[in-house]
SEROFI-314148 format. One record per residue (C-alpha): residue number from 1; z, y, x. Coordinates in steps of 0.001 Angstrom, whole numbers, always signed. Layout:
<bapas>
+-----+---------+---------+---------+
:   n :      up :   north :    east :
+-----+---------+---------+---------+
: NUM :       Z :       Y :       X :
...
+-----+---------+---------+---------+
</bapas>
This chain:
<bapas>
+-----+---------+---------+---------+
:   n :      up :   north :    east :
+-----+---------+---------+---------+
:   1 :  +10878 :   +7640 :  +19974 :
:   2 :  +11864 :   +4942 :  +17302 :
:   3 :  +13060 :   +2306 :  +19492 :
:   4 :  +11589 :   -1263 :  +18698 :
:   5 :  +12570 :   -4506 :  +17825 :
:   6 :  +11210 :   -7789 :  +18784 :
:   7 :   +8388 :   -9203 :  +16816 :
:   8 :  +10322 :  -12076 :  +15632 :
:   9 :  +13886 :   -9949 :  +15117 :
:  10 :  +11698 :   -7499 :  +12702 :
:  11 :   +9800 :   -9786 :  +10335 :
:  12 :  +11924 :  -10648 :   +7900 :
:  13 :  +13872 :   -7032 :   +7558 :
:  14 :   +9807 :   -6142 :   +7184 :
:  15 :   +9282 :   -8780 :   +4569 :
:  16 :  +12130 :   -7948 :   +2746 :
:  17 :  +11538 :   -4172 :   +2616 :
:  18 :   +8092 :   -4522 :   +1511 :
:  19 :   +9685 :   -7347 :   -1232 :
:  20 :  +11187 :   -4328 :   -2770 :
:  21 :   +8770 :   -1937 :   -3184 :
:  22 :   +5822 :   -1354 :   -5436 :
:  23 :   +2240 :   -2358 :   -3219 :
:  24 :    +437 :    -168 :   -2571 :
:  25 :   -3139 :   -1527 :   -2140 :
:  26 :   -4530 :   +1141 :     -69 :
:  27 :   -1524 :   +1368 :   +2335 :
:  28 :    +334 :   -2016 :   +2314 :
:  29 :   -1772 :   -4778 :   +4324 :
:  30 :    -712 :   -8434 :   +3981 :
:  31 :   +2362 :   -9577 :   +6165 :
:  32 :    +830 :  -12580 :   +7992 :
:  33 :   -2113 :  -14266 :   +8127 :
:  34 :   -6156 :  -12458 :   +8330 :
:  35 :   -6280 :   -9310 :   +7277 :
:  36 :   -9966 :  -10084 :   +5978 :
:  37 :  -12740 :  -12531 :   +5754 :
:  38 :  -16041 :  -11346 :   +8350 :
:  39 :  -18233 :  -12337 :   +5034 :
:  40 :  -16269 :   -9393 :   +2902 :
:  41 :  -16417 :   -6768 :   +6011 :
:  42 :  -20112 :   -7216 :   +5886 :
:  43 :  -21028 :   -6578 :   +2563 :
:  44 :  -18416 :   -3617 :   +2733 :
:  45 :  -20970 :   -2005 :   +5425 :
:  46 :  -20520 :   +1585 :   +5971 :
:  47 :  -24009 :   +3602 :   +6346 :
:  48 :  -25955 :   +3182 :   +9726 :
:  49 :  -24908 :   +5698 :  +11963 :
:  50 :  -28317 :   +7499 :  +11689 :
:  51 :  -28165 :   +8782 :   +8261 :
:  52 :  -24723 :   +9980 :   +9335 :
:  53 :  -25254 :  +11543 :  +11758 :
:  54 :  -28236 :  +13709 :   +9953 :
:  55 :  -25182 :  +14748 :   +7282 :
:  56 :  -23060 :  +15169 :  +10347 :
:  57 :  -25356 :  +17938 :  +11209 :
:  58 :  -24506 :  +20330 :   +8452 :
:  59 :  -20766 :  +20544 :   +9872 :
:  60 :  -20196 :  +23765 :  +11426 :
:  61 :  -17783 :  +23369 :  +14798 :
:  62 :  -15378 :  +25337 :  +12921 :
:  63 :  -15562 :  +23887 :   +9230 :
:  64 :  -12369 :  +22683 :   +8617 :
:  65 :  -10922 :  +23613 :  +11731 :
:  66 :   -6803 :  +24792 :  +11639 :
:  67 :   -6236 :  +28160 :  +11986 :
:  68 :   -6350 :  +29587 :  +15520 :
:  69 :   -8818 :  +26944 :  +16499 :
:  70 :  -12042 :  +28211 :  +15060 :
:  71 :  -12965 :  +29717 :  +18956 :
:  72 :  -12371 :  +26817 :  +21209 :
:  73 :  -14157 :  +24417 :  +18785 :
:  74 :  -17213 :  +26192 :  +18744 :
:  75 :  -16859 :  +26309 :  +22825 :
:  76 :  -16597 :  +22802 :  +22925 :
:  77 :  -19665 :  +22496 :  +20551 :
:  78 :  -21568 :  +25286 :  +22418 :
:  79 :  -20675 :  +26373 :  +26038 :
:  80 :  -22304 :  +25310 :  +28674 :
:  81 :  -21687 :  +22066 :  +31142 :
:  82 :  -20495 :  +23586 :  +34045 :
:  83 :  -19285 :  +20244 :  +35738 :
:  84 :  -19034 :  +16557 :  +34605 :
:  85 :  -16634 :  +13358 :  +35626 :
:  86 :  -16192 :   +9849 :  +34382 :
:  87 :  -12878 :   +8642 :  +32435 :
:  88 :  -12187 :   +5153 :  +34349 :
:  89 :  -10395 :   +2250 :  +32898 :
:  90 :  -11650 :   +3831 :  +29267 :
:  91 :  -12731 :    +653 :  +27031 :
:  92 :  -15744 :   +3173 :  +25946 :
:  93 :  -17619 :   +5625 :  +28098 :
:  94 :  -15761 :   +8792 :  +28469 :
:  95 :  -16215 :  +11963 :  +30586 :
:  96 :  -14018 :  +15158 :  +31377 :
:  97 :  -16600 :  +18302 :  +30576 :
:  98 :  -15831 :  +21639 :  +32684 :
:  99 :  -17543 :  +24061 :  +30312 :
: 100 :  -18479 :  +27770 :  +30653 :
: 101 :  -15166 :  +29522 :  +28708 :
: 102 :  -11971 :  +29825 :  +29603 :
: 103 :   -9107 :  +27639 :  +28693 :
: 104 :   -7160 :  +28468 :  +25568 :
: 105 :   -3403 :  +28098 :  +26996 :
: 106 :   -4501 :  +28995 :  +30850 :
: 107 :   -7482 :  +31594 :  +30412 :
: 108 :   -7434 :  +31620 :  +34353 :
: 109 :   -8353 :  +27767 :  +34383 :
: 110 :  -12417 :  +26597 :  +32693 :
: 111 :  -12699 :  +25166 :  +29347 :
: 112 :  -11873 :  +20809 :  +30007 :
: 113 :  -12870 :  +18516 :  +27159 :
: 114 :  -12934 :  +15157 :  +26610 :
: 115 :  -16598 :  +13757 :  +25831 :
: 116 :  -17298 :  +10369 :  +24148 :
: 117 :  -20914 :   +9734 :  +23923 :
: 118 :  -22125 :   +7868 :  +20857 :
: 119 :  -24539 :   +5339 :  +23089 :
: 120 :  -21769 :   +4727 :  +25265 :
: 121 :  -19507 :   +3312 :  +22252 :
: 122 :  -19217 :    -880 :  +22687 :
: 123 :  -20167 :   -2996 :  +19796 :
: 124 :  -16813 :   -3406 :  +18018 :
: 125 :  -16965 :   -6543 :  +15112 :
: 126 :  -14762 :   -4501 :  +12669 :
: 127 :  -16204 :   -1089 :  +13060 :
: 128 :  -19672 :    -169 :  +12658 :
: 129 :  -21753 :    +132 :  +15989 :
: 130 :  -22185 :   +4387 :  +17230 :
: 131 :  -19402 :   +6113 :  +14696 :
: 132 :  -16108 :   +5806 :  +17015 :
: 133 :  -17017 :   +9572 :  +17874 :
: 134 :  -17219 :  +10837 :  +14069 :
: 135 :  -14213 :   +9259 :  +13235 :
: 136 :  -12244 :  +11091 :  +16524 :
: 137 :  -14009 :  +14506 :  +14366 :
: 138 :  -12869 :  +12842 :  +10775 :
: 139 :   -9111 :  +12251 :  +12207 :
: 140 :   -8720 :  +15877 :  +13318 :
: 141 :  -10552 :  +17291 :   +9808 :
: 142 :   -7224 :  +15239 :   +8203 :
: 143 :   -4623 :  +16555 :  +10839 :
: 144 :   -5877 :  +20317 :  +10038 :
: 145 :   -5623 :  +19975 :   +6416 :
: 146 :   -2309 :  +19246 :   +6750 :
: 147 :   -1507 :  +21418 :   +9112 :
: 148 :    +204 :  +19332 :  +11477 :
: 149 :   -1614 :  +20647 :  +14942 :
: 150 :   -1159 :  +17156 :  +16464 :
: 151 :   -4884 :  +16273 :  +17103 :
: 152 :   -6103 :  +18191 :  +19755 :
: 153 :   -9405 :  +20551 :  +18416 :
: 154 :  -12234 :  +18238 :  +18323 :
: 155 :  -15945 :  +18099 :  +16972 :
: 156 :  -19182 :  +17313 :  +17188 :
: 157 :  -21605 :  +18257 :  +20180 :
: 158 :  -24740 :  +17370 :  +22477 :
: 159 :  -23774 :  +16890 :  +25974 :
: 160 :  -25166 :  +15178 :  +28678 :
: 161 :  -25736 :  +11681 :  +27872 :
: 162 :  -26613 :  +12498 :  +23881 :
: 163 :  -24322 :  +13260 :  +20996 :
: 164 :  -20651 :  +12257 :  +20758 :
: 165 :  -17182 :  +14292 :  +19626 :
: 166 :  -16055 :  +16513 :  +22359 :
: 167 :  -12139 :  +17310 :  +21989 :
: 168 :   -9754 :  +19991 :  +24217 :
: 169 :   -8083 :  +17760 :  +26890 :
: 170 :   -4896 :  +17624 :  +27106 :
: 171 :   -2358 :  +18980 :  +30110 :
: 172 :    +532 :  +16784 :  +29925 :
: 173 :   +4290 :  +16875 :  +31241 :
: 174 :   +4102 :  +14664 :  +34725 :
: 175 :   +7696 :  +14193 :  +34630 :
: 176 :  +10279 :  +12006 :  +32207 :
: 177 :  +11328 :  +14511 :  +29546 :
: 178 :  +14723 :  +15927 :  +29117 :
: 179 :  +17049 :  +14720 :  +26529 :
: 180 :  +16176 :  +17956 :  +24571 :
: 181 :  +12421 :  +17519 :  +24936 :
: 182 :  +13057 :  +14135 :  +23927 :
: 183 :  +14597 :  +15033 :  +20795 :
: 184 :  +12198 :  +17630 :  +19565 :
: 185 :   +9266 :  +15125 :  +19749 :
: 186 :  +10920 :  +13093 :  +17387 :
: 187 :   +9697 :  +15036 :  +13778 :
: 188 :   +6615 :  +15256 :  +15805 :
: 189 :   +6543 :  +11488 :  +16371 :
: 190 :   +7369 :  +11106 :  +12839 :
: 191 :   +4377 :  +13292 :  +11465 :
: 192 :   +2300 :  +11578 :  +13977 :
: 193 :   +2974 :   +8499 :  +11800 :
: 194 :   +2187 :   +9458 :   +8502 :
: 195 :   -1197 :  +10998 :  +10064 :
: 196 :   -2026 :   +7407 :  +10741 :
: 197 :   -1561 :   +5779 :   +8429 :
: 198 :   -3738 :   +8245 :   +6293 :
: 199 :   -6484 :   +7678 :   +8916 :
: 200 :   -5679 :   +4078 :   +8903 :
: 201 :   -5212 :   +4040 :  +12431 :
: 202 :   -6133 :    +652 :  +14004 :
: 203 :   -5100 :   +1831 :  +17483 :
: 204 :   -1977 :   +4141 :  +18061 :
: 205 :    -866 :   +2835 :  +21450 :
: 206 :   +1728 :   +4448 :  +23578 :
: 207 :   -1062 :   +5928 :  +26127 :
: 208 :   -2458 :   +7800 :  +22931 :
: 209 :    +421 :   +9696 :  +22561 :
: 210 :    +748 :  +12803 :  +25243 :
: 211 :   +3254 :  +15478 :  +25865 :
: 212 :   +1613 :  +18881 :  +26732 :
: 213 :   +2739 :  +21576 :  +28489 :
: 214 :   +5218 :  +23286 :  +26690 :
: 215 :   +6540 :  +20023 :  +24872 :
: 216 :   +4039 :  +19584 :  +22252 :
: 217 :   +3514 :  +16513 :  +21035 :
: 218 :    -393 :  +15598 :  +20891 :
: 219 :   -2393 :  +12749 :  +19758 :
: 220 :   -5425 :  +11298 :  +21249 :
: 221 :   -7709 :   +8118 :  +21285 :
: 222 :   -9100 :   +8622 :  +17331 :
: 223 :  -12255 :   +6358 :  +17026 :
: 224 :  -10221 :   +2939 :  +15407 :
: 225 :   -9675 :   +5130 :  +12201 :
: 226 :  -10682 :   +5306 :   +8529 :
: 227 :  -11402 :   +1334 :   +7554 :
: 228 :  -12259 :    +830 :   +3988 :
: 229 :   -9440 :   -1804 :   +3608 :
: 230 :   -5179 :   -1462 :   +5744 :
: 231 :   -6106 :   -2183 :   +9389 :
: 232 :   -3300 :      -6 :  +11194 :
: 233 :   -1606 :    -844 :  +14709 :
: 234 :    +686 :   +1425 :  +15557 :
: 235 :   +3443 :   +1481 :  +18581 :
: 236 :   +5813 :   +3196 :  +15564 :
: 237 :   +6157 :    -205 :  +13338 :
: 238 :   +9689 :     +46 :  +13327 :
: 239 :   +9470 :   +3081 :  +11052 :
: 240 :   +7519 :    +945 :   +8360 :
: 241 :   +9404 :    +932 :   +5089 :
: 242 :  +11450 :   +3944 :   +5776 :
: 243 :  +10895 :   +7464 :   +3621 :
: 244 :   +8814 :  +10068 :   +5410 :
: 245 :  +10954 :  +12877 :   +5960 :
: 246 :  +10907 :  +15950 :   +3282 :
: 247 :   +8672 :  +18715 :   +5335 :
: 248 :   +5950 :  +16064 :   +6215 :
: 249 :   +6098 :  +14145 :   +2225 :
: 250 :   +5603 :  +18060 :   +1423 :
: 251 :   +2653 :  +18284 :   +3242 :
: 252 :    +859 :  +15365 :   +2364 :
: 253 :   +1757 :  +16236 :   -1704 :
: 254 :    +568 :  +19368 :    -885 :
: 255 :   -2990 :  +18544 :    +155 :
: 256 :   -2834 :  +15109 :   -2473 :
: 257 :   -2159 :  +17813 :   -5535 :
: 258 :   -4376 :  +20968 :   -4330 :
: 259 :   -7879 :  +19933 :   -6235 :
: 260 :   -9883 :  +23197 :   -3971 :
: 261 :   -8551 :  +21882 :    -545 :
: 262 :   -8218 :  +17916 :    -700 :
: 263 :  -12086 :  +18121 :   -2262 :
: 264 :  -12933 :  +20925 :    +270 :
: 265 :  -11671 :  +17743 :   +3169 :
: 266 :  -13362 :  +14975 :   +1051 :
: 267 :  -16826 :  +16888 :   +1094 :
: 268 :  -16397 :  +16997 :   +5161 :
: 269 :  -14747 :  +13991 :   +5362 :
: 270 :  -18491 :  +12822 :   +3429 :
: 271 :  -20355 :  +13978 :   +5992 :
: 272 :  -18853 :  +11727 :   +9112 :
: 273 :  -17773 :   +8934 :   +7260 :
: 274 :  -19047 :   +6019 :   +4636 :
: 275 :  -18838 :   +6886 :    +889 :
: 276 :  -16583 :   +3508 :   +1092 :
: 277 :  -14377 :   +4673 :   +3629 :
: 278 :  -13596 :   +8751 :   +1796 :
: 279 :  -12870 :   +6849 :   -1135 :
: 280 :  -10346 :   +4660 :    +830 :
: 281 :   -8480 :   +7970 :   +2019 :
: 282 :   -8711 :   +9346 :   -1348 :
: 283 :   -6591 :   +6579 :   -2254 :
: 284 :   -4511 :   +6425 :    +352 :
: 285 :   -3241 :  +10451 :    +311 :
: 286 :   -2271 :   +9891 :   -3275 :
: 287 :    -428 :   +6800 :   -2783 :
: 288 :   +1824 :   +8189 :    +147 :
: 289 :   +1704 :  +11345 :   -2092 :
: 290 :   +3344 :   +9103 :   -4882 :
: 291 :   +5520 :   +7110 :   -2695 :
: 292 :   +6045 :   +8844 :    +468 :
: 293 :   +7054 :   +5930 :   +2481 :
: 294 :   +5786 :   +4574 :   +6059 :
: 295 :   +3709 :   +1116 :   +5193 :
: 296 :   +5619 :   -2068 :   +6056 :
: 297 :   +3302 :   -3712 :   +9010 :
: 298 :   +3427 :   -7381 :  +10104 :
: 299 :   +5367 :   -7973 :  +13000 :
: 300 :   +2272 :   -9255 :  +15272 :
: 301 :    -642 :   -7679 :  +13302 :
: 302 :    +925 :   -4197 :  +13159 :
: 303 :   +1190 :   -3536 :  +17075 :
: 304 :   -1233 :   -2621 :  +19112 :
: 305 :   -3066 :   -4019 :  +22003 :
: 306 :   -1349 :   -2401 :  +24549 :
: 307 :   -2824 :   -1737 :  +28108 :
: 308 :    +673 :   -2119 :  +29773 :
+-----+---------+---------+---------+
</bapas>
């Protein structure tokens, strides 16, 4: 992982970096001070969550989804609650689901998924109250048009409590990684990065980054995503103002300059998020399309709230 430098240590190299480049408004948040006044975030209101969630309906399980995971996202949408837990220590309710189908990577082991009910979602002041759970679905409609595979398969379903997103959980390594391991995360960790800040994530804490089974790097924790205006935290600041590297730039100028599949996204994208908020990411794919560099953060603002 990009190792990190102290707050203080990194916020002039940041200023300076981000003194040299073009802004981009989209991408590039202030360096110091509010990011925004309460007064503007109100009138910049996305849509109450109820007239989403009617559009939300139209989305198939599998619209969207990355190829090989059209199966176990209608499972999680469809199959049948076999057994039900509670996530402790989550800031918002979560559950583990054991469902009725059999695991993708284990067939021998039952369908596990990660529920996040939409009425047990805490009243956030920056994010609009009940849409955490369609921007987990939004963040992994962006990670499969870019064919990354870093979001685990996750949508939309009616579970026990009421509707939420629903998302494969994740088996992870329970041991430190070997130096190898640790070295093939790294152009994961680095795709990982430019994921966010398409999605704007406001939350990418160490915890939300897993390694499964078979060293694959996976992302989790998606519902501090897809602000209209640059709100991202992210535990990888210290690769802020450095280029993306050429396979993952290739990617996101791929989907930024392919009319049929970055409209195809914005259409779903339209049916879980704000009109405000898909014109945001509009913007922001074509500027890190036109200038594929990681967005200079400020030192304090940039990092996340971490739990340890």
């Amino acid at each position: 992982m990009p190792r990190s430098q102290s707050p203080d240590a990194g916020d002039d190299s940041r200023r300076r970096a981000r003194s040299q480049r073009p802004h981009r408004p989209h991408l590039d948040p202030p360096l110091g001070g509010r990011i925004m006044r309460v007064e503007r975030l109100r009138s910049e209101a996305p849509a109450p969550s109820g007239a989403r969630r009617r559009d939300a309906g139209s989305l198939a399980p599998d619209d969207g989804a990355l190829p090989g995971d059209e199966t176990v996202l209608m499972e999680l949408a469809t199959a049948p609650v076999t057994r039900m837990a509670r996530v402790v220590y989550s800031s918002n309710a979560a559950f583990v689901l054991e469902l009725d189908a059999a695991d993708p990577v284990d067939p021998s082991q039952p369908l596990r998924a990660v529920y996040k009910p939409e009425r047990g979602e805490r009243p956030l002041w920056d994010f609009p109250h009940r849409t955490l759970h369609f921007r987990e679905v939004a963040t992994y409609q962006v990670d499969a048009a870019l064919g990354f595979g870093l979001v685990p398969p996750t949508t939309l379903r009616d579970g026990p409590v009421g509707p939420g997103s629903a998302q494969l959980f994740v088996d992870v390594i329970d041991r430190e990684l070997r130096d190898d391991e640790d070295e093939a995360i790294d152009p994961m960790l680095r795709d990982i990065a430019a994921l966010d800040a398409l999605v704007n994530n406001a939350d990418r804490k160490r915890a939300h980054l897993l390694v499964a089974t078979g060293g694959r790097l996976r992302g989790i924790d998606h519902g501090l995503t897809f602000l209209p205006y640059p709100r991202q935290r992210t535990v990888l600041i210290d690769l802020g103002g450095t280029p993306l590297p050429e396979s993952t730039a290739a990617r996101v100028a791929s989907l930024a300059g392919d009319a049929g599949r970055r409209d195809a996204l914005l259409e779903r994208l339209g049916r879980l998020l704000a009109p405000a908020e898909v014109e945001a990411f509009r913007h922001r794919l074509r500027e890190l399309a036109a200038d594929p560099v990681y967005p200079v953060l400020d030192a304090w603002d940039g990092r996340p709230f971490e739990w340890w």
